[in-house]
PDB file of N, CA, C and O in Angstrom:
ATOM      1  N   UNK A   1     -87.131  69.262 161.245  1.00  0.00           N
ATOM      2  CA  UNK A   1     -86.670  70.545 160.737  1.00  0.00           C
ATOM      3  C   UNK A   1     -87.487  70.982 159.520  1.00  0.00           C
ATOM      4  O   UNK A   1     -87.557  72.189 159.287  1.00  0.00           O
ATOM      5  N   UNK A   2     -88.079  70.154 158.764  1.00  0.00           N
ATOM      6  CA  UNK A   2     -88.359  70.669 157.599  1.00  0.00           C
ATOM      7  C   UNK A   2     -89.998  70.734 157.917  1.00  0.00           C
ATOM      8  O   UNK A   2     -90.745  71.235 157.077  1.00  0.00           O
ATOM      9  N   UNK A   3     -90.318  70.407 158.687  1.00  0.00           N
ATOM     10  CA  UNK A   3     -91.818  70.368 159.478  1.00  0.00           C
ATOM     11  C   UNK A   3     -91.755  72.141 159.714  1.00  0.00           C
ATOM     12  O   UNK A   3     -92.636  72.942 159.401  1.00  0.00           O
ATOM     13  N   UNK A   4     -90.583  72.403 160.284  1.00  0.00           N
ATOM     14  CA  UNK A   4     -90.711  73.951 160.849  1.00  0.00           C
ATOM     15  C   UNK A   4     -90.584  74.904 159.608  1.00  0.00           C
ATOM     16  O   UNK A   4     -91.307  75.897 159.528  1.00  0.00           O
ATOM     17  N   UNK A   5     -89.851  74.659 158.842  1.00  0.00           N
ATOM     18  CA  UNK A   5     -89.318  75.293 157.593  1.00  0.00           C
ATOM     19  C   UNK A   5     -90.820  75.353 156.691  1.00  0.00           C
ATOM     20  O   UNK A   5     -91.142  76.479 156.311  1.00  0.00           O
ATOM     21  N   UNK A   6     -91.673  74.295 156.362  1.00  0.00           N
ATOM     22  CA  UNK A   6     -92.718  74.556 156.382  1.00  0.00           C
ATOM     23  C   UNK A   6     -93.938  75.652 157.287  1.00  0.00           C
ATOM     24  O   UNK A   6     -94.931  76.317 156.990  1.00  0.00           O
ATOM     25  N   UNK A   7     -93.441  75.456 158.053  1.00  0.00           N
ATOM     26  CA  UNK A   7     -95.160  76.325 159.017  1.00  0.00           C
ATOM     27  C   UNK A   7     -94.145  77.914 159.183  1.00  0.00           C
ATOM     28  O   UNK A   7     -94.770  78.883 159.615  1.00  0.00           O
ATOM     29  N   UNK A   8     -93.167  78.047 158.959  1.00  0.00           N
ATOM     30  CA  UNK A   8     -92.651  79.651 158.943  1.00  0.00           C
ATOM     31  C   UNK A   8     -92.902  79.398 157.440  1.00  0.00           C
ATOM     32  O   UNK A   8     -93.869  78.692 157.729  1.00  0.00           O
ATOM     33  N   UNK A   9     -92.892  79.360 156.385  1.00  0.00           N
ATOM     34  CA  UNK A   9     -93.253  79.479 155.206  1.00  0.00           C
ATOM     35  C   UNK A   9     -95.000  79.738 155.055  1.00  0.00           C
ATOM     36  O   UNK A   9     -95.139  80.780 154.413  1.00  0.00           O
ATOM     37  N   UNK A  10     -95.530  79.510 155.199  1.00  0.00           N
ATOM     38  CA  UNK A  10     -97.029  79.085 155.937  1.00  0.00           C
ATOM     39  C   UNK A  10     -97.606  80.577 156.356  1.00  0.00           C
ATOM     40  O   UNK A  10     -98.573  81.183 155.895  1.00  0.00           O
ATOM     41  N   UNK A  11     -96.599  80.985 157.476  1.00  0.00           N
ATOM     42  CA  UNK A  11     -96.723  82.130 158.489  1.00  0.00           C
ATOM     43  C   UNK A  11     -96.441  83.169 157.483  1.00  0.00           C
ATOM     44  O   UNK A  11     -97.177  83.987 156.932  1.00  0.00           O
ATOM     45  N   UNK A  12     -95.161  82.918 157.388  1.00  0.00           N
ATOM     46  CA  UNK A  12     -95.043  84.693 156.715  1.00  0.00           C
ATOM     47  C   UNK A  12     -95.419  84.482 155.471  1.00  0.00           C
ATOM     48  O   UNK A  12     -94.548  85.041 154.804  1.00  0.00           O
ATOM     49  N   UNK A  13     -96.493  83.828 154.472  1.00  0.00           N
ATOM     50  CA  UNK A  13     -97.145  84.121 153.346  1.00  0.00           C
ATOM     51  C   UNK A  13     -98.523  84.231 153.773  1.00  0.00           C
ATOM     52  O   UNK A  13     -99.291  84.468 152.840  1.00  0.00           O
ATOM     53  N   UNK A  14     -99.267  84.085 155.363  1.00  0.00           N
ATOM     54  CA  UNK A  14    -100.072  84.290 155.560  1.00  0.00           C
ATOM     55  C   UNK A  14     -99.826  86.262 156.353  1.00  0.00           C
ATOM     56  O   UNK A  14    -100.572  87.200 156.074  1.00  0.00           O
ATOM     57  N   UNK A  15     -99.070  86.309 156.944  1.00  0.00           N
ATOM     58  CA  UNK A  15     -98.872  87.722 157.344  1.00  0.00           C
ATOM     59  C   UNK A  15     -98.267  88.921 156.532  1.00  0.00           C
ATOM     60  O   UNK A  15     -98.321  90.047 157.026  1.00  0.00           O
ATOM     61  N   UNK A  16     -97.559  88.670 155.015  1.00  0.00           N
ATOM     62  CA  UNK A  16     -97.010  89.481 154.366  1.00  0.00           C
ATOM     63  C   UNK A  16     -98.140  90.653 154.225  1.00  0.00           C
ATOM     64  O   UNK A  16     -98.219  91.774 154.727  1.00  0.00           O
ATOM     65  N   UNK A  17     -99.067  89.848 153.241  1.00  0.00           N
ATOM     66  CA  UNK A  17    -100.341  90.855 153.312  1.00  0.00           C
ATOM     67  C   UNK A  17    -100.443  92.012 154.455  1.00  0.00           C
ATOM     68  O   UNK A  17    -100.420  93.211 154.174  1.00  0.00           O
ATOM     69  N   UNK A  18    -100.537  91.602 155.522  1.00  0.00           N
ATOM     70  CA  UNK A  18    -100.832  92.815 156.661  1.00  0.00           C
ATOM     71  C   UNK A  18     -99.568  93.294 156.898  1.00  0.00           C
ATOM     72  O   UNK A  18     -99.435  94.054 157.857  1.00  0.00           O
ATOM     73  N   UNK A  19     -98.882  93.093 156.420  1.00  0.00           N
ATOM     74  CA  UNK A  19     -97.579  93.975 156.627  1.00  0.00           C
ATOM     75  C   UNK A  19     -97.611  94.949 155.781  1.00  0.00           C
ATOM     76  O   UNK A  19     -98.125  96.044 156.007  1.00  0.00           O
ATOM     77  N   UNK A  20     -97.070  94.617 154.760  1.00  0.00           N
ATOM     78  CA  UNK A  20     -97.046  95.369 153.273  1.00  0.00           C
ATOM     79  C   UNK A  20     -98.052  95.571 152.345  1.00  0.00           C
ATOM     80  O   UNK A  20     -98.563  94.722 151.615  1.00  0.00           O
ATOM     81  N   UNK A  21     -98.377  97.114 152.444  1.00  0.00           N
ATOM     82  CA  UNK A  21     -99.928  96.872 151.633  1.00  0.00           C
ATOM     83  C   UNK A  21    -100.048  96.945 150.252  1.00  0.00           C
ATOM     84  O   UNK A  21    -101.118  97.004 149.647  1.00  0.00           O
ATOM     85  N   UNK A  22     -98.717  96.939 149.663  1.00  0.00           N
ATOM     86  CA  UNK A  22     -98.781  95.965 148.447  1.00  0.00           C
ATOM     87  C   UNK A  22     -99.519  94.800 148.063  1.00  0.00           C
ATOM     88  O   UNK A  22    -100.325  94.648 147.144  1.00  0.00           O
ATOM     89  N   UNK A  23     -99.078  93.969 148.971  1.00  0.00           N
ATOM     90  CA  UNK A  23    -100.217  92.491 149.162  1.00  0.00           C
ATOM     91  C   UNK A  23    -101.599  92.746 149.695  1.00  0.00           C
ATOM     92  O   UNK A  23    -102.382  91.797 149.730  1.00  0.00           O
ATOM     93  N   UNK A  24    -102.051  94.161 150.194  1.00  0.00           N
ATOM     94  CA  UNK A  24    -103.143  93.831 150.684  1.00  0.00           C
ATOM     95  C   UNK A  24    -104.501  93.227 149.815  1.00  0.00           C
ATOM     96  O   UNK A  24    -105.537  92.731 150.256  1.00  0.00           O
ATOM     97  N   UNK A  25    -104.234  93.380 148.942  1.00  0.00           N
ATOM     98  CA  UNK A  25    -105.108  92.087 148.143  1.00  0.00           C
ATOM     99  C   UNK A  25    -105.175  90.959 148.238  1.00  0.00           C
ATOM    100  O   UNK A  25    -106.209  90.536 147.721  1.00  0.00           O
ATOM    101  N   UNK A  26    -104.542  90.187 148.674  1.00  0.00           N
ATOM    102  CA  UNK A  26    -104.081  89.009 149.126  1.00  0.00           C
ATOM    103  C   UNK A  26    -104.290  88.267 150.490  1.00  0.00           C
ATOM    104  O   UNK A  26    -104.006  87.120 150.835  1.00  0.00           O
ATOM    105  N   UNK A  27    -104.857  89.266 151.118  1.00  0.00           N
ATOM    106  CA  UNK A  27    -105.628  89.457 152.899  1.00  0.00           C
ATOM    107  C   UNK A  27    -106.301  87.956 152.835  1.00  0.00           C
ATOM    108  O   UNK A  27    -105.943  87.078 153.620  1.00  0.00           O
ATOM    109  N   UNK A  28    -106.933  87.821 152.203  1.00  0.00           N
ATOM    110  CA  UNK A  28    -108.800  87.335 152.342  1.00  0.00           C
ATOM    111  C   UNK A  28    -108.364  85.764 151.261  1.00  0.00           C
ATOM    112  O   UNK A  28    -109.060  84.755 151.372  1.00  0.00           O
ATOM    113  N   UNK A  29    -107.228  85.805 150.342  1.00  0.00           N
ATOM    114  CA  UNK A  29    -106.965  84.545 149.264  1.00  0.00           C
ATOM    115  C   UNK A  29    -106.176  83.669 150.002  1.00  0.00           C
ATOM    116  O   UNK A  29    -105.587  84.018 151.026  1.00  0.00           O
ATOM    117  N   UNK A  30    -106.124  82.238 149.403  1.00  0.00           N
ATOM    118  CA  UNK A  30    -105.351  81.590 150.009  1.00  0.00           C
ATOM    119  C   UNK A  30    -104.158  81.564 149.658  1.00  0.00           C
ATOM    120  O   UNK A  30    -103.906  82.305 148.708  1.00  0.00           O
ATOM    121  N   UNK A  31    -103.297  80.967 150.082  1.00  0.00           N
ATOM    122  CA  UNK A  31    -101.413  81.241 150.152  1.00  0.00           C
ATOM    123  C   UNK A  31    -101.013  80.677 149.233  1.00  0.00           C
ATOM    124  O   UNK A  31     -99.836  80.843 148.913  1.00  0.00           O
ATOM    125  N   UNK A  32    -102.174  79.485 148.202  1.00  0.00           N
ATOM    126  CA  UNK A  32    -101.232  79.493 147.566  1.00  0.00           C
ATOM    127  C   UNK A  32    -101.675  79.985 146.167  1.00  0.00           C
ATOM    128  O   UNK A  32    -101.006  79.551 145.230  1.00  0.00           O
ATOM    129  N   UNK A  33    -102.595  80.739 145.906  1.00  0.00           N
ATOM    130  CA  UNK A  33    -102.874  81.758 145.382  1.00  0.00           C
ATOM    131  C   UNK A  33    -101.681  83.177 145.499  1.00  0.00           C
ATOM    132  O   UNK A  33    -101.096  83.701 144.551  1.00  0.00           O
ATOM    133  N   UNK A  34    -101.584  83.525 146.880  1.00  0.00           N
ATOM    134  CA  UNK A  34    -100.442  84.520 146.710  1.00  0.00           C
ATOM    135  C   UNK A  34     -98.769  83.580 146.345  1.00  0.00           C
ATOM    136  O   UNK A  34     -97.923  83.986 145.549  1.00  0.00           O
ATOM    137  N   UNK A  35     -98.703  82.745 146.883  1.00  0.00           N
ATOM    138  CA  UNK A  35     -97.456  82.283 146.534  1.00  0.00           C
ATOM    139  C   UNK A  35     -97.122  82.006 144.774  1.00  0.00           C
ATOM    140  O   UNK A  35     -96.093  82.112 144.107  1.00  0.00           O
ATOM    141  N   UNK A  36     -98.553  81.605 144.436  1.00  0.00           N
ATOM    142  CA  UNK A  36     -98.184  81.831 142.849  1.00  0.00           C
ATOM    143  C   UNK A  36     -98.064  83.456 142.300  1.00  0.00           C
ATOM    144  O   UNK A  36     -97.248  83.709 141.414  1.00  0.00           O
ATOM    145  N   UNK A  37     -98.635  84.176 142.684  1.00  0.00           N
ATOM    146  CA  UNK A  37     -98.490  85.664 142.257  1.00  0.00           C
ATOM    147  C   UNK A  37     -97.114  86.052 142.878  1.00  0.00           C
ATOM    148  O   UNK A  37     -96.770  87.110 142.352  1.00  0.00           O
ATOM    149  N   UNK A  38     -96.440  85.746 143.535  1.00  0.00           N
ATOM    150  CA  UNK A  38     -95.302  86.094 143.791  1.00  0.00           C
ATOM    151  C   UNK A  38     -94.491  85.364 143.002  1.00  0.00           C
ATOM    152  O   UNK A  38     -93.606  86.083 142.538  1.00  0.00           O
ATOM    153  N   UNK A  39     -94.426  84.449 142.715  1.00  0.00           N
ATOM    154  CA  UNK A  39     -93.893  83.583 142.072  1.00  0.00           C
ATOM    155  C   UNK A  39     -93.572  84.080 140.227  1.00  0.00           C
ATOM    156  O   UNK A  39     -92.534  84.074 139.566  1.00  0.00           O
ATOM    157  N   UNK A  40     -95.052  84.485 139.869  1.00  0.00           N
ATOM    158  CA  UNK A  40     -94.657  85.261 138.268  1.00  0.00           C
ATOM    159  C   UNK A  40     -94.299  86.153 139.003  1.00  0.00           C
ATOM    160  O   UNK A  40     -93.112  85.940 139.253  1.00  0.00           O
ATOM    161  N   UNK A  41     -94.737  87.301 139.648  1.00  0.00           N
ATOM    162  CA  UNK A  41     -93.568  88.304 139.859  1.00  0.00           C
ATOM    163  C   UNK A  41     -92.066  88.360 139.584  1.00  0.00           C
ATOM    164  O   UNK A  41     -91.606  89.129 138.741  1.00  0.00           O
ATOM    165  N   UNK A  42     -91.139  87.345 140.475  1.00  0.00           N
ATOM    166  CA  UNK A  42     -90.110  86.893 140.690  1.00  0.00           C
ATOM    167  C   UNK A  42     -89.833  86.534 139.239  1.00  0.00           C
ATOM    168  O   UNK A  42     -89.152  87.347 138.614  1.00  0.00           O
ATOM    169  N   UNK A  43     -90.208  85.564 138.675  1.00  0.00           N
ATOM    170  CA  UNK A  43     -89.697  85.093 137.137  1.00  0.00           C
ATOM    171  C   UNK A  43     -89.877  86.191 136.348  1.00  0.00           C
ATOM    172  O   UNK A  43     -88.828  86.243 135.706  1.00  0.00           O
ATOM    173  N   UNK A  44     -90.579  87.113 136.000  1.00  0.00           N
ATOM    174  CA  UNK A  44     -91.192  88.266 135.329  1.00  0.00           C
ATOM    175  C   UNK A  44     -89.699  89.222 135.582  1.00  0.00           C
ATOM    176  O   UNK A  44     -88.889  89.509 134.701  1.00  0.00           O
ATOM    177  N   UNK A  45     -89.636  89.543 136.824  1.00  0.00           N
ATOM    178  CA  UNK A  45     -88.067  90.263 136.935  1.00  0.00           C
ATOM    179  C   UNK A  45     -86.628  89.934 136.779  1.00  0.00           C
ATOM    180  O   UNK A  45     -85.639  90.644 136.592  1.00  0.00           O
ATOM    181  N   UNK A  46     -86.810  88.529 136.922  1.00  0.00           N
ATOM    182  CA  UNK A  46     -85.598  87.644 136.521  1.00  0.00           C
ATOM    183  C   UNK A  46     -85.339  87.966 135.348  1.00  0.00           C
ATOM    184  O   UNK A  46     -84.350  88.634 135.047  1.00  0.00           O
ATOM    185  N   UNK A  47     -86.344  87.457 134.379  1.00  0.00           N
ATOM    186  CA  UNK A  47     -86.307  87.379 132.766  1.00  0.00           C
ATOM    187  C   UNK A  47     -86.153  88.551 132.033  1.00  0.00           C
ATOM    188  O   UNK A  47     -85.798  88.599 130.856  1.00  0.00           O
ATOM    189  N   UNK A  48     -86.514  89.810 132.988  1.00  0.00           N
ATOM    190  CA  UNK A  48     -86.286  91.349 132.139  1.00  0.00           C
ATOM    191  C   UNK A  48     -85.096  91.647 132.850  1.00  0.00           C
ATOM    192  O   UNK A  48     -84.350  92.144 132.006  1.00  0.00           O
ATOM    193  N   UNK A  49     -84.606  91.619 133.769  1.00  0.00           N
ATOM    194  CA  UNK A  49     -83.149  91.629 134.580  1.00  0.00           C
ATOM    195  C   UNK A  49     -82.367  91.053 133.639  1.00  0.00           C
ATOM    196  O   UNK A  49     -81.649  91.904 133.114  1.00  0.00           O
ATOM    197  N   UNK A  50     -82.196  89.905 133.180  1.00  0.00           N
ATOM    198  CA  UNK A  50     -81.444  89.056 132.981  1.00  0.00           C
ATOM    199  C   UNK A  50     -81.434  89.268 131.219  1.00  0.00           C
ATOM    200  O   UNK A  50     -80.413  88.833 130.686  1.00  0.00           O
ATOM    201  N   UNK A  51     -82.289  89.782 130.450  1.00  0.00           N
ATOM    202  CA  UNK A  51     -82.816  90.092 129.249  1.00  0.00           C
ATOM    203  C   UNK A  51     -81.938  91.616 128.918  1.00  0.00           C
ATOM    204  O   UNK A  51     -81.351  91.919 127.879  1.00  0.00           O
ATOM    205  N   UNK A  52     -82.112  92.557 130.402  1.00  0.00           N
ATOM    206  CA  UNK A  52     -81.236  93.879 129.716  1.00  0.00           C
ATOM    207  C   UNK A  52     -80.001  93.770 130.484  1.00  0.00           C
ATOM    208  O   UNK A  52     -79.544  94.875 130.775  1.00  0.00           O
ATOM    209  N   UNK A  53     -79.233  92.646 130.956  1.00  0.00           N
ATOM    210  CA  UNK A  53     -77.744  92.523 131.191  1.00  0.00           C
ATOM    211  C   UNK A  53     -77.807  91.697 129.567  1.00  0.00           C
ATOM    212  O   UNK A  53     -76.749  91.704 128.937  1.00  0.00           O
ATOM    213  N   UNK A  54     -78.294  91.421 129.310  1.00  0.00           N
ATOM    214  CA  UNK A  54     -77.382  90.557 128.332  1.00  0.00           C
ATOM    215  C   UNK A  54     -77.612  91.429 126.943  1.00  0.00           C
ATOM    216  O   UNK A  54     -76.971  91.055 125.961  1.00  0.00           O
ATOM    217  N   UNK A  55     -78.403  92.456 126.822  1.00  0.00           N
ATOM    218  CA  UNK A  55     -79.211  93.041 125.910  1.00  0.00           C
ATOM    219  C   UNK A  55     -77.669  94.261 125.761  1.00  0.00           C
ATOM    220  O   UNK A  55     -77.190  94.582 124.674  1.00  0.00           O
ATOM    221  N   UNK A  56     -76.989  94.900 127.531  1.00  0.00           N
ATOM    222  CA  UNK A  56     -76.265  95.706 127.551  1.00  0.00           C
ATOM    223  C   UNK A  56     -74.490  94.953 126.867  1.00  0.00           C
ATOM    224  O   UNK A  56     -73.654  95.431 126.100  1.00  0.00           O
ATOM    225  N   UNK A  57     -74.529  94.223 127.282  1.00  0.00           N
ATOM    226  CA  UNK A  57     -73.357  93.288 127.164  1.00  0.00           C
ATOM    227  C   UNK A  57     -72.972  92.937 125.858  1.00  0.00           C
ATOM    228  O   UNK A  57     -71.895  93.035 125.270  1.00  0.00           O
ATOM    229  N   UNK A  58     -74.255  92.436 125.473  1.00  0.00           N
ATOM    230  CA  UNK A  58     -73.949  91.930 123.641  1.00  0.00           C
ATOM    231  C   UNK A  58     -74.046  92.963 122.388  1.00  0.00           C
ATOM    232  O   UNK A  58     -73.225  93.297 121.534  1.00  0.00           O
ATOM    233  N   UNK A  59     -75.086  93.243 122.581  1.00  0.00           N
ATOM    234  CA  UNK A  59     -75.757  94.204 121.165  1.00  0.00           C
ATOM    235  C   UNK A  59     -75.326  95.556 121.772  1.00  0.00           C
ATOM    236  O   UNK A  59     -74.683  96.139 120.899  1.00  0.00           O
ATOM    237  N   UNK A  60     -75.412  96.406 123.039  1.00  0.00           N
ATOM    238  CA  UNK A  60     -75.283  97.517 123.154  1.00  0.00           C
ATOM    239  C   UNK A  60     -76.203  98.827 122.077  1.00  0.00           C
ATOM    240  O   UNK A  60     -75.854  99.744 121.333  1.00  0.00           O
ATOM    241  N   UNK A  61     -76.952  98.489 122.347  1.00  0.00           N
ATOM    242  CA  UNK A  61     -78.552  98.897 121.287  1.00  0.00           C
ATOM    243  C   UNK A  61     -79.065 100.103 122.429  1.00  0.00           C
ATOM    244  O   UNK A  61     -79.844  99.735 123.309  1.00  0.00           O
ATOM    245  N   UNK A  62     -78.769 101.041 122.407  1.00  0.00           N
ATOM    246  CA  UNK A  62     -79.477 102.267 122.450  1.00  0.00           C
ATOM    247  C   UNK A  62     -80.787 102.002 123.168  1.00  0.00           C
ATOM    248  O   UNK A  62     -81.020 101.731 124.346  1.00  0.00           O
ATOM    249  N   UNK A  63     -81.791 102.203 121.816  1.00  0.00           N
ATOM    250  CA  UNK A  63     -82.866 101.582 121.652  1.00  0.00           C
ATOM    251  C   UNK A  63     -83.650 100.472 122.288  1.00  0.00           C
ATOM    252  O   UNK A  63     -84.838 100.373 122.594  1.00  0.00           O
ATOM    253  N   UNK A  64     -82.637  99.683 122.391  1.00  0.00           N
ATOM    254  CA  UNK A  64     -83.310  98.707 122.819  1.00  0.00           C
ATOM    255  C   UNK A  64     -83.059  98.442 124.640  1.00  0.00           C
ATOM    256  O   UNK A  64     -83.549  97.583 125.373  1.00  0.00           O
ATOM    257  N   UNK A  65     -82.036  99.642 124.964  1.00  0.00           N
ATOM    258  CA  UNK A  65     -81.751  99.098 126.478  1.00  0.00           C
ATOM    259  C   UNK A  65     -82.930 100.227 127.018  1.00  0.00           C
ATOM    260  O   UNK A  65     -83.535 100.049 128.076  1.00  0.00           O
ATOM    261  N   UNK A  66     -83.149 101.337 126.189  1.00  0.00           N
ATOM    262  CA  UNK A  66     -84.044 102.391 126.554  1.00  0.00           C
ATOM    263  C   UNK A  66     -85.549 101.737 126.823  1.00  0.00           C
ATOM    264  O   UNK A  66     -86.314 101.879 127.777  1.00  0.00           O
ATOM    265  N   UNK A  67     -85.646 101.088 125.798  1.00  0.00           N
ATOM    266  CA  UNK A  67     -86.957 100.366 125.712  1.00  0.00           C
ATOM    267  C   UNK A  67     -87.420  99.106 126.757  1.00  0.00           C
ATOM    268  O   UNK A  67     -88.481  98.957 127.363  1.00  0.00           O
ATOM    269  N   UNK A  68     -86.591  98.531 126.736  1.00  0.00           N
ATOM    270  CA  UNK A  68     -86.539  97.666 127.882  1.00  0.00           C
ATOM    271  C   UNK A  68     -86.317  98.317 129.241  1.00  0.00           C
ATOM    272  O   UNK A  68     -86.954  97.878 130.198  1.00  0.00           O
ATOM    273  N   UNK A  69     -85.508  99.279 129.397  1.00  0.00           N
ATOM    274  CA  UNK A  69     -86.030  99.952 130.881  1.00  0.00           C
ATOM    275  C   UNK A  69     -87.298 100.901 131.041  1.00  0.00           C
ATOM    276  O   UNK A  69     -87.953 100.981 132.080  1.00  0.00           O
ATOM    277  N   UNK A  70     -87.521 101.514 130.028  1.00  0.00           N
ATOM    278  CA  UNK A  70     -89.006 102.301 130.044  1.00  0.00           C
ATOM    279  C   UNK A  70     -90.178 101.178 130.514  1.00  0.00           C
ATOM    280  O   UNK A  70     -91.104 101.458 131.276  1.00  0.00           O
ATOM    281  N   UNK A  71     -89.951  99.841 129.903  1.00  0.00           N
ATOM    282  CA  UNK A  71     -91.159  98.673 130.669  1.00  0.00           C
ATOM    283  C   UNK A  71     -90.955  98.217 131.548  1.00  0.00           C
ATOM    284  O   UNK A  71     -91.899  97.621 132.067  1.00  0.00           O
ATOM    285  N   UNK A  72     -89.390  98.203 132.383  1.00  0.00           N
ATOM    286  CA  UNK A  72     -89.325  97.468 133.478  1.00  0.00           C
ATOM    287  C   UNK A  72     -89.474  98.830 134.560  1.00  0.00           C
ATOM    288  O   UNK A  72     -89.776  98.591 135.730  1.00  0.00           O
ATOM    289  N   UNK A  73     -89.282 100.047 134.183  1.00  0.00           N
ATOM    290  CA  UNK A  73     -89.670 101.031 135.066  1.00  0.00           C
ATOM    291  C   UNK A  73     -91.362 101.551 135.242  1.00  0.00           C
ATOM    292  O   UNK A  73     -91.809 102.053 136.273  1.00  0.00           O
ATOM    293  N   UNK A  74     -92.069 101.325 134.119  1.00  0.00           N
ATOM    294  CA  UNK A  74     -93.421 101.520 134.351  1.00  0.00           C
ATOM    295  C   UNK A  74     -93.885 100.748 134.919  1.00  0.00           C
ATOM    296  O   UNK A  74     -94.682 101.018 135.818  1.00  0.00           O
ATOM    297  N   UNK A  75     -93.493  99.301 134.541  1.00  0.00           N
ATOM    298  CA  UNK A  75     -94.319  97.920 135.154  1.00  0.00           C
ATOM    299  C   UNK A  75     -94.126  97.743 136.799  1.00  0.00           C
ATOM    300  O   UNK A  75     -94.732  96.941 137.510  1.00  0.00           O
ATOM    301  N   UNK A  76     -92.973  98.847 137.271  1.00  0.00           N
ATOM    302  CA  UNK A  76     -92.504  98.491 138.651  1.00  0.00           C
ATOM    303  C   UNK A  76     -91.608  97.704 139.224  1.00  0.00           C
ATOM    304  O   UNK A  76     -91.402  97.385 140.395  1.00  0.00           O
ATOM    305  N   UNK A  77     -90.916  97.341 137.826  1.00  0.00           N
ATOM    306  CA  UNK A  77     -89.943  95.964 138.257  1.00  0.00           C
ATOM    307  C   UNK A  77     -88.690  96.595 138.115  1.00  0.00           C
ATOM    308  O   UNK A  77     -87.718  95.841 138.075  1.00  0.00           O
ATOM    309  N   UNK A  78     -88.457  98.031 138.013  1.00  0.00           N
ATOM    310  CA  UNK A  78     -86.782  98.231 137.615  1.00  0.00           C
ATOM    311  C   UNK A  78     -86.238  98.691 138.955  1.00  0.00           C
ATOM    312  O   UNK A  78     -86.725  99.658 139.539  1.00  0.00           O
ATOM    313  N   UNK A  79     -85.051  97.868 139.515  1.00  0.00           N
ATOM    314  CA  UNK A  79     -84.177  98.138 140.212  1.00  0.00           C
ATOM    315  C   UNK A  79     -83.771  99.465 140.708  1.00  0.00           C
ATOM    316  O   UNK A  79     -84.161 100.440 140.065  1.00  0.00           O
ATOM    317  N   UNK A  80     -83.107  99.632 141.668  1.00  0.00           N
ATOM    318  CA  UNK A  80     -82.674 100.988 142.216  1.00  0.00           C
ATOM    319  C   UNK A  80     -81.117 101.009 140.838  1.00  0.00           C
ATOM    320  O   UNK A  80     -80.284 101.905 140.697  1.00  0.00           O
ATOM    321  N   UNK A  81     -81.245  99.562 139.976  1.00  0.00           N
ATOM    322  CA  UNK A  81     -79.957 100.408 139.344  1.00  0.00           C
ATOM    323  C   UNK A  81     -80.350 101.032 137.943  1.00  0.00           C
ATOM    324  O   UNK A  81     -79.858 101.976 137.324  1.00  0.00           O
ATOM    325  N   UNK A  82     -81.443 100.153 137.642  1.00  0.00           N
ATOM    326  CA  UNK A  82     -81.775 100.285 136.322  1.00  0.00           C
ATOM    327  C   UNK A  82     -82.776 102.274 136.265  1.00  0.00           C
ATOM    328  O   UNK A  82     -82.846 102.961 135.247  1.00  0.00           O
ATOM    329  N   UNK A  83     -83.219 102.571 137.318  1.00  0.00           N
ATOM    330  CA  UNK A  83     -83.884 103.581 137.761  1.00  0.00           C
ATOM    331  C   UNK A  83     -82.926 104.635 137.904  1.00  0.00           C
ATOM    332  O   UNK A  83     -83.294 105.752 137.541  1.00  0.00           O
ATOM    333  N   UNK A  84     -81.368 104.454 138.522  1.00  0.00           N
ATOM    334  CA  UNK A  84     -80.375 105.782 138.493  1.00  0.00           C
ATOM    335  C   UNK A  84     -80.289 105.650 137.170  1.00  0.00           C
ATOM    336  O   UNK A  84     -80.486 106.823 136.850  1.00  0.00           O
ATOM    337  N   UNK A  85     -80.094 104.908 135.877  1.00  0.00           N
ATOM    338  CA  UNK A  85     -79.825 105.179 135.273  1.00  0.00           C
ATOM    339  C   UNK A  85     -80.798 105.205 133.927  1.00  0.00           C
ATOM    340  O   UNK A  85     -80.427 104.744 132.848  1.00  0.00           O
ATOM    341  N   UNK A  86     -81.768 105.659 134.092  1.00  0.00           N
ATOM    342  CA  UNK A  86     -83.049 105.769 133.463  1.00  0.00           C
ATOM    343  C   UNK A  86     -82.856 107.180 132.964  1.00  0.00           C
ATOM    344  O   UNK A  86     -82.557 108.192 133.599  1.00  0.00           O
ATOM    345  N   UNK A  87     -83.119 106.996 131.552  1.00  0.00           N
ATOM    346  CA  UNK A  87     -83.492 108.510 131.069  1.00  0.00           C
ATOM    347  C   UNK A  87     -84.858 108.241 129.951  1.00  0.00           C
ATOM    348  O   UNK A  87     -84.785 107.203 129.294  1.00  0.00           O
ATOM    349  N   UNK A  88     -85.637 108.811 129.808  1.00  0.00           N
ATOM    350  CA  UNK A  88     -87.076 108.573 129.037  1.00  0.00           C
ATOM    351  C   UNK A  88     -87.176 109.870 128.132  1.00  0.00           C
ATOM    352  O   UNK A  88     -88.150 110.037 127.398  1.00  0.00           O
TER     353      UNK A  88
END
C-alpha cells in the first residue's frame, strides 16, 4: 500500500505542472524541487493565516489586520475570506 501511495504522489507532482499553469514552471524541474516550492508555499500561508486569526482575536489592531491582509492579498495568498473582506 504504501508502495502505491508513493508512485500516485510521484504522478500527480509530476502532472500538476501540465494541468495548472501556475506550475508551468515546474514542467522541465524535478519533483522534488517542485515539492519543496509547494511546500514554502503551504507554510508561508499557514503562518500569515494563522498570524491574522490570532492578530484578529487578540489585539484587534485596525492597522495591523489591514496590513497583514494588504500582503497576504498582493502576495496571492489571501483566501476567498480574507479577500470579501478586504478594504485597501
Amino acid at each position: 500500500m504504501l508502495i502505491n501511495l508513493i508512485n500516485i504522489s510521484y504522478s500527480s507532482m509530476k502532472l500538476l505542472p501540465y494541468v495548472d499553469d501556475k506550475f508551468a514552471g515546474y514542467r522541465n524541474k524535478s519533483v522534488q524541487d517542485f515539492r519543496f516550492a509547494l511546500s514554502e508555499g503551504i507554510r508561508s500561508q499557514v503562518f500569515f493565516a494563522t498570524f491574522v486569526e490570532k492578530v484578529e482575536n487578540q489585539i484587534k489592531s485596525i492597522s495591523v489586520i489591514n496590513a497583514s491582509k494588504l500582503f497576504l492579498h498582493r502576495s496571492g495568498y489571501a483566501s476567498s475570506k480574507f479577500k470579501n473582506n478586504f478594504h485597501e
